[in-house]
Each structure stands twice: as C-alpha cells, then as structure tokens.
Z-matrix of the N, CA and C atoms (Angstrom, degrees):
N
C 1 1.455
C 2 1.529 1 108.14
N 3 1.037 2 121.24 1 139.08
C 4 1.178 3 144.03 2 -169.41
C 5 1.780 4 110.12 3 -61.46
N 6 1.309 5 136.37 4 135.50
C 7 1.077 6 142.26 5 -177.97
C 8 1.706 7 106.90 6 -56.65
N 9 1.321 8 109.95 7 150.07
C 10 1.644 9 99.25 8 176.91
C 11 1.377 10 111.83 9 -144.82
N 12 1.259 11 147.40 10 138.98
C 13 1.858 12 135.61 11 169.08
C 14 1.374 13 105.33 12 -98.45
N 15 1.144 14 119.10 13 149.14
C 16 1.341 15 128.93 14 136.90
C 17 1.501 16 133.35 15 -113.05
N 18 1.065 17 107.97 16 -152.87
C 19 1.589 18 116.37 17 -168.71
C 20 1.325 19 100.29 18 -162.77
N 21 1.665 20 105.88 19 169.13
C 22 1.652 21 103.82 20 163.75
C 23 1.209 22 133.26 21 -67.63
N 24 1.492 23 127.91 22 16.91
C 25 1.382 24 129.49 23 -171.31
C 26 1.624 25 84.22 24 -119.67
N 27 1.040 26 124.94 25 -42.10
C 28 1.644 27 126.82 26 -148.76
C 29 2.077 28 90.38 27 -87.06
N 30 1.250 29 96.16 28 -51.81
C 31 1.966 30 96.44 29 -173.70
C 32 1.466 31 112.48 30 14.29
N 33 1.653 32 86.12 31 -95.67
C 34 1.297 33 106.38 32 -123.55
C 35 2.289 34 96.83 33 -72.47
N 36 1.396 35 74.41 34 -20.63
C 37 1.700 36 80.45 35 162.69
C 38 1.360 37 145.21 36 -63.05
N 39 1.253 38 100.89 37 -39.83
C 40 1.688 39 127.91 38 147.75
C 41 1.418 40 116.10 39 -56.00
N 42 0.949 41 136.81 40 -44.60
C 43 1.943 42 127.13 41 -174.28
C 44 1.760 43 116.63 42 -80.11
N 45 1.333 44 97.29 43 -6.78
C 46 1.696 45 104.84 44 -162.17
C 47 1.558 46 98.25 45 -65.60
N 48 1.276 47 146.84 46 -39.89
C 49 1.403 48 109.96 47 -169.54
C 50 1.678 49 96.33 48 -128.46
N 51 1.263 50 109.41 49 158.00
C 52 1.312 51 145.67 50 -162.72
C 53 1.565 52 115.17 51 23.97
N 54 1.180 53 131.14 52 -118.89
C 55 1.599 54 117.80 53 -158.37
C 56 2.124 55 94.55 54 -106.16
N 57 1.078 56 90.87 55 137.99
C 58 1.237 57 108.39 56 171.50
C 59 1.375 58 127.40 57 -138.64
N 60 1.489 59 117.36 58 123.39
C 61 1.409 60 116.38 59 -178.82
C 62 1.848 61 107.22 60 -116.22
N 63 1.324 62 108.71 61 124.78
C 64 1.294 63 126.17 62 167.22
C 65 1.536 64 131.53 63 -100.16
N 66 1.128 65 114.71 64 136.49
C 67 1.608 66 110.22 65 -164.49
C 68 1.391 67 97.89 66 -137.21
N 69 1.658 68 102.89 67 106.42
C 70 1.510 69 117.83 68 -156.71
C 71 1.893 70 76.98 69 -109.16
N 72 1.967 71 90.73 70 125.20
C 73 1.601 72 112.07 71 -173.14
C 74 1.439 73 83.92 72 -138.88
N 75 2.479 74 82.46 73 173.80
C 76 1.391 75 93.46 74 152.38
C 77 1.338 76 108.67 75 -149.08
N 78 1.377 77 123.29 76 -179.89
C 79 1.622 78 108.61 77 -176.92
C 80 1.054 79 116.38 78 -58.94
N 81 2.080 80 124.31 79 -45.23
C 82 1.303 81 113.73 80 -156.57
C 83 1.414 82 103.87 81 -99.62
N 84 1.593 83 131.29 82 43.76
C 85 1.041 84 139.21 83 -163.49
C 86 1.631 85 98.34 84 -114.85
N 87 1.580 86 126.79 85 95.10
C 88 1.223 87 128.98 86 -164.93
C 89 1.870 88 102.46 87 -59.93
N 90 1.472 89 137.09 88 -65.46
C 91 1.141 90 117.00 89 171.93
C 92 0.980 91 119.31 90 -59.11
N 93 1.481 92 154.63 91 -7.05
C 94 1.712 93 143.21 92 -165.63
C 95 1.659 94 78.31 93 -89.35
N 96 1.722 95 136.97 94 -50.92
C 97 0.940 96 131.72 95 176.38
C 98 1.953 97 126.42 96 -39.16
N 99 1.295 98 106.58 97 -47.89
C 100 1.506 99 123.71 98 147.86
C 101 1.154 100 120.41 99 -43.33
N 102 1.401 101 120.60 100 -85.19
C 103 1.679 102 111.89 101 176.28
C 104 1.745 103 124.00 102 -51.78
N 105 1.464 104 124.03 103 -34.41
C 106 1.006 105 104.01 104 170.30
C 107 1.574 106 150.84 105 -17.01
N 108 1.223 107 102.50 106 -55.48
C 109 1.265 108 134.87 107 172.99
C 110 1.846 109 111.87 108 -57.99
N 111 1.279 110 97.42 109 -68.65
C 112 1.165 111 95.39 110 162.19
C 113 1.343 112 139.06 111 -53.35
N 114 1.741 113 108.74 112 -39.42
C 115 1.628 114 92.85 113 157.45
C 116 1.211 115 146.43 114 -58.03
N 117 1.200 116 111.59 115 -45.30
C 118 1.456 117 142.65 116 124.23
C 119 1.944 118 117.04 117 18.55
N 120 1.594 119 86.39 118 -75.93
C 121 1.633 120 103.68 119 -166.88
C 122 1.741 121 97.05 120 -77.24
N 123 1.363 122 129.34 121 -25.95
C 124 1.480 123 149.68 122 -175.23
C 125 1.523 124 85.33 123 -75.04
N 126 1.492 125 129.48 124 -74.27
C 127 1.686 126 114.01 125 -151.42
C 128 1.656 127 95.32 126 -61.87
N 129 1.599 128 135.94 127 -9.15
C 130 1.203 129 130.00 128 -154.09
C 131 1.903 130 95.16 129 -95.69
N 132 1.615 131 115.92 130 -32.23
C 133 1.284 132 110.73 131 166.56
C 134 1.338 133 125.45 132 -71.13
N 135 0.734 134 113.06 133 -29.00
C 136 2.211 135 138.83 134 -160.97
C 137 1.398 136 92.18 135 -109.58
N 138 1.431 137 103.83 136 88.83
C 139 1.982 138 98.57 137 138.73
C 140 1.213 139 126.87 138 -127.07
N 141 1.283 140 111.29 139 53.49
C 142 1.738 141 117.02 140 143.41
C 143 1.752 142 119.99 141 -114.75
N 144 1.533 143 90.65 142 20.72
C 145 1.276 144 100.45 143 160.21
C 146 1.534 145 140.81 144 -151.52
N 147 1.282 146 112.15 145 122.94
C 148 1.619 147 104.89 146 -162.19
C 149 1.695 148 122.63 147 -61.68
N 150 1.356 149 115.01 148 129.71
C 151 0.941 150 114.30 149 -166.20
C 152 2.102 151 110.84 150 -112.14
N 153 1.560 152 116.52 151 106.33
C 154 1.334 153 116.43 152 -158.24
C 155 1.546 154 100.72 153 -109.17
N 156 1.276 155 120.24 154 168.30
C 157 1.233 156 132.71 155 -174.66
C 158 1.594 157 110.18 156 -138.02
N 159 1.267 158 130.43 157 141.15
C 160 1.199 159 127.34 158 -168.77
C 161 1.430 160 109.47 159 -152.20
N 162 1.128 161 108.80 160 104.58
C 163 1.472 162 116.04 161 -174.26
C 164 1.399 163 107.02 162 -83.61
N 165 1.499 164 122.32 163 116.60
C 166 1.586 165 116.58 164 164.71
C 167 1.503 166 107.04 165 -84.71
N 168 1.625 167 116.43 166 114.56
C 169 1.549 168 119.12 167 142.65
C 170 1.552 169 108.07 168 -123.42
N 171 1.401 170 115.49 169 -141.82
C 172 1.159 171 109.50 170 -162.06
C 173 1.385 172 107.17 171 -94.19
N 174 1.384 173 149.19 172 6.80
C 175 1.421 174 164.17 173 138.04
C 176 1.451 175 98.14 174 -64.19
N 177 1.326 176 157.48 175 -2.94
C 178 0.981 177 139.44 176 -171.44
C 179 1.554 178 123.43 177 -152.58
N 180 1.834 179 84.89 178 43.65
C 181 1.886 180 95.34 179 -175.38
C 182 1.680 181 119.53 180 -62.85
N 183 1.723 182 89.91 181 -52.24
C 184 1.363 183 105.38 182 -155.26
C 185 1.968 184 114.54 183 -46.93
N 186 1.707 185 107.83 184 -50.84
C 187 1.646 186 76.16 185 -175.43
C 188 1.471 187 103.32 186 -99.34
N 189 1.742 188 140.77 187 12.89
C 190 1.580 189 101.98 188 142.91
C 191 1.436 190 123.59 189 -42.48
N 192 1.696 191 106.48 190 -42.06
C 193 1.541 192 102.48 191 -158.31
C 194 1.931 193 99.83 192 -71.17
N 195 1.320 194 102.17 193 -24.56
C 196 1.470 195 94.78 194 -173.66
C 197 1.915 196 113.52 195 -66.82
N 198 1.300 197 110.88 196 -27.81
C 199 1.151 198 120.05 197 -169.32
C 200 1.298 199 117.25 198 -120.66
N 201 1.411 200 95.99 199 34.65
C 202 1.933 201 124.51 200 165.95
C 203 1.660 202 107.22 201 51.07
N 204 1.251 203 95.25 202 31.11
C 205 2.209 204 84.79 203 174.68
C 206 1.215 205 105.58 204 -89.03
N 207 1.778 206 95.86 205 117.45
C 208 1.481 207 133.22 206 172.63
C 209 1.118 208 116.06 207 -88.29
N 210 1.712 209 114.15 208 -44.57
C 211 1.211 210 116.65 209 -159.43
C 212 1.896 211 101.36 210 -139.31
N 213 1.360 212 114.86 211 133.17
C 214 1.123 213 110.98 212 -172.50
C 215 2.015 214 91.71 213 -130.11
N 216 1.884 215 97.49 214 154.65
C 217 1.805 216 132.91 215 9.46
C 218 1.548 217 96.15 216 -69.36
N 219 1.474 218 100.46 217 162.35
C 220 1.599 219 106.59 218 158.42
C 221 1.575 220 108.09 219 -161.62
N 222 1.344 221 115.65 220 142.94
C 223 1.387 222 104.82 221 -154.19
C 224 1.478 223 82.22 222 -139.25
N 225 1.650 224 96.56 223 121.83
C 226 1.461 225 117.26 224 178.17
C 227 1.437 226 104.42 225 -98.96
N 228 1.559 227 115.96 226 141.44
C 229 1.558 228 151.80 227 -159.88
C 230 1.430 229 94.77 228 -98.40
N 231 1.670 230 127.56 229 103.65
C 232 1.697 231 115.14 230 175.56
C 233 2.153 232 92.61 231 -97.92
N 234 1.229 233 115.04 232 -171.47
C 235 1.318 234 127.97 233 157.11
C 236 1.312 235 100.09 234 -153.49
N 237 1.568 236 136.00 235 115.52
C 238 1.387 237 118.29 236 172.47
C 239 1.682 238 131.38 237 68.69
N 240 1.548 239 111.31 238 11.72
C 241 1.431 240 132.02 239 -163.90
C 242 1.442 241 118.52 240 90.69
N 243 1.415 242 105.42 241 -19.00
C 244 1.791 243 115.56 242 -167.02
C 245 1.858 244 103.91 243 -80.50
N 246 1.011 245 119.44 244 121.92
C 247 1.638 246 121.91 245 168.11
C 248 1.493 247 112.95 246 -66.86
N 249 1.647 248 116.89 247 119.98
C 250 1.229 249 132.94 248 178.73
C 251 1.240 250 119.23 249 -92.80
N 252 1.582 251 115.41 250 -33.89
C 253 1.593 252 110.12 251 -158.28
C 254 1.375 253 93.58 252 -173.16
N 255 1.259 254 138.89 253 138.08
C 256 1.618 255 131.57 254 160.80
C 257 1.821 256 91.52 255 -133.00
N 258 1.425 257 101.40 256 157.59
C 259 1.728 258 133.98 257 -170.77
C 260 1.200 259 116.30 258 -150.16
N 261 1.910 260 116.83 259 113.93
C 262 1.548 261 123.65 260 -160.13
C 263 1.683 262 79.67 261 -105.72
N 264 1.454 263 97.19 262 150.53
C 265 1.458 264 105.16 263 163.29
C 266 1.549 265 104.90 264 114.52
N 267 1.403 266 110.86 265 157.23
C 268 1.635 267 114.88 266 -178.77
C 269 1.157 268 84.87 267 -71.67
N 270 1.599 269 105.14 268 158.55
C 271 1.514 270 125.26 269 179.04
C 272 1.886 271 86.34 270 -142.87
N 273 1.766 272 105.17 271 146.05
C 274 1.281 273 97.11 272 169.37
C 275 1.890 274 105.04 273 -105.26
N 276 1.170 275 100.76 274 163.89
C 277 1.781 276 109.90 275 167.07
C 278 1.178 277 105.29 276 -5.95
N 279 1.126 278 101.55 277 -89.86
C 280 1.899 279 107.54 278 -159.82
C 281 1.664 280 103.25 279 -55.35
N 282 1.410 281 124.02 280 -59.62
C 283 1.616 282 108.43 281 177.43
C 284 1.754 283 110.42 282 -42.71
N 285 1.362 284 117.65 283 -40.40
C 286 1.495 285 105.96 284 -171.88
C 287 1.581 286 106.45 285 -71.81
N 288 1.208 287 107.03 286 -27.79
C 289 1.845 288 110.15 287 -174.63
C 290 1.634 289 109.61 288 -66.13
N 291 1.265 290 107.27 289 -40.60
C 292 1.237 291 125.06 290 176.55
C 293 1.662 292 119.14 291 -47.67
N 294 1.487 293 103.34 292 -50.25
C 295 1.792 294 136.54 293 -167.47
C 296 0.755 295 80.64 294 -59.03
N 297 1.643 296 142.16 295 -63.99
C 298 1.309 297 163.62 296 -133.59
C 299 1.584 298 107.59 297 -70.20
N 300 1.305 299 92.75 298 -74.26
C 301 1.752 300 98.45 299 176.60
C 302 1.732 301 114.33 300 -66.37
N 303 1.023 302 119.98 301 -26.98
C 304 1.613 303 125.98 302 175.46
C 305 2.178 304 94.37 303 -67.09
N 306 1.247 305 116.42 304 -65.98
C 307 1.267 306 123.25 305 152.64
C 308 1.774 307 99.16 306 -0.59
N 309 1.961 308 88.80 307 -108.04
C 310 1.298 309 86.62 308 175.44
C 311 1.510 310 151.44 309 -51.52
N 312 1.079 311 111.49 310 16.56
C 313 1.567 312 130.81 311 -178.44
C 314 1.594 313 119.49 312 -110.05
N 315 1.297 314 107.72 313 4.15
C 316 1.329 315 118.73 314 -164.92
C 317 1.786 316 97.30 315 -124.28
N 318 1.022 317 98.21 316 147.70
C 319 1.805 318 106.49 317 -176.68
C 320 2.040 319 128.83 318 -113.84
C-alpha cells in the first residue's frame, strides 16, 4: 500500500479501518531521518496495511499532544481507529516486519 501523510485535519480520518501504522517525525530529527526510508521501503512490501506519516511542526500539535509524543520517531499501532501499541526509537526492517505480523495476529 502506498505511503500516505496526514495532518491534524486529515488524522483521525485516515486510521478508521483496519491496521494502521503511523510514524509521527520531524525534519530536524537525525533518526526519524534514518527510519524514514525504511518505513517507506516496509509500506512498499505490506499492503494489507496502511502505512502514514506525520510530521510534527507547528501546524501539527494537536494529536502528537493527544497521543503523548514525547519522543520521536515513534510509530503508533491503530486497529480500526482504536490505538493498540506505539514504539519510540529507530526500529530496523525486520523488527518492524516482525511488529507487523505480531500486529496482525492479534484481534
């Protein structure tokens, strides 16, 4: 599935059906710069799952602050709009592929 961004107007519209992974970054954030790519190359293997991007600057307070991002990258786990699981920190391929299928294994 194809890479996607949102914003705080677009959100909460984007996570509503089935598994969704978000990777709340920023530009001058040297690892969110690292993982990018990799998420990236991950939503390009995986399409039964949406893969979103969320840049925090100053247009885009409201849902970090709603969904407590302290520390970036961190890539929050939706199912159906509902938050399952979020993980701060570079993650490589295989740990995210992994997340993924544990993800999908859960109901």
């Amino acid at each position: 599935m194809a890479l996607e961004h949102a914003n705080d107007t677009t959100f909460d519209a984007m996570i509503g059906n089935g598994i969704t992974l978000v990777d709340f970054w920023a530009s001058w954030c040297g690892p969110c710069r690292m993982f990018g790519p990799i998420f990236e190359e991950t939503s390009e293997k995986v399409s039964d799952v949406k893969f979103i991007k969320f840049e925090i600057d100053e247009t885009n307070r409201r849902t970090a602050a709603k969904y407590g991002i302290r520390s970036i990258p961190a890539v929050l786990a939706f199912k159906n709009g509902e938050l399952v699981e979020a993980r701060t920190g570079l993650m490589d391929q295989d740990t995210l592929l992994m997340w993924i299928q544990e993800l999908k294994g859960t109901n």
